[in-house]
C-alpha positions in Angstrom: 99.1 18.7 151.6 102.2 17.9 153.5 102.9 19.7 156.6 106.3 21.5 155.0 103.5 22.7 152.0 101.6 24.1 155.0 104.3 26.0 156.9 105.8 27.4 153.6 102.2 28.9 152.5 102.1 30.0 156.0 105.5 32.0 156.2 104.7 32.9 152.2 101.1 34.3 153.6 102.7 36.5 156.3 105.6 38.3 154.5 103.3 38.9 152.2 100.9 40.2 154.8 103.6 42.7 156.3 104.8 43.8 152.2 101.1 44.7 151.9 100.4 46.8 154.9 102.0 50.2 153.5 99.8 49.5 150.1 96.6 48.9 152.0 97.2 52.0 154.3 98.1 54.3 151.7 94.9 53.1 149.6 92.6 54.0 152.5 94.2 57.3 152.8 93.8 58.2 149.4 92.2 56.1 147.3 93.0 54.3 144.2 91.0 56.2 141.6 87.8 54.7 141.8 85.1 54.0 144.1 85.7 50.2 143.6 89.1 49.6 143.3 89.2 51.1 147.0 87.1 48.9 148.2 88.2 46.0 146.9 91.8 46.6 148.4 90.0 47.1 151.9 88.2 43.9 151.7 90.8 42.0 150.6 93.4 42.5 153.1 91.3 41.7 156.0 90.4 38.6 154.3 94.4 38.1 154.2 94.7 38.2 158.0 91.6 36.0 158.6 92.7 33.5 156.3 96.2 33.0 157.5 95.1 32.9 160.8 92.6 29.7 159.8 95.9 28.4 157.7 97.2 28.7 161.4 94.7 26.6 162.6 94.8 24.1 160.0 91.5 24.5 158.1 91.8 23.0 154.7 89.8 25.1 152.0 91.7 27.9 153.9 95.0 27.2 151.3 93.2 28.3 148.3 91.4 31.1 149.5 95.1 32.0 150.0 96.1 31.5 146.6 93.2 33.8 145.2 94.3 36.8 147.7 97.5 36.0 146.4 96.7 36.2 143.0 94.2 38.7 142.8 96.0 41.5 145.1 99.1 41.9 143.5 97.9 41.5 139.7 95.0 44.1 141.0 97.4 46.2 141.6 99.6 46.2 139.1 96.9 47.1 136.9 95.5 49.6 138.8 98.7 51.8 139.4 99.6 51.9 135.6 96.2 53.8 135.2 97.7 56.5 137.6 
């Protein structure tokens, strides 16, 4: 991966971090309808700030770990809040 590839997933990783932070907090205050879905939001944002801070660091497998928070949160989501 070339080092422009790197700092783009890097800057990608932390706007995405700061869009997140009102969804993450508002799920731990309330919930998200199910026991689960809670909990899975609260794992997965943590995971978010470790992993961009190894991308920081330049671990390698760290990049797709990043792609499969990125994936997964959003599309989690989605689904989730049209059940509400």
């Amino acid at each position: 991966m070339t080092k422009n590839a790197k700092l783009i997933i890097i800057t990608i990783s932390i706007i995405t971090l700061i869009a997140l932070f009102p969804i993450s907090i508002t799920t731990f205050a309330y919930g998200m309808g199910s026991y689960a879905a809670t909990w899975l939001y609260m794992g997965l944002y943590p995971t978010l700030i470790v992993a961009i801070f190894l991308a920081i660091r330049n671990v390698n497998p760290v990049y797709y770990l990043l792609y499969f928070i990125a994936l997964t949160y959003p599309s989690y989501f989605l689904k989730t809040s049209r059940n509400i």
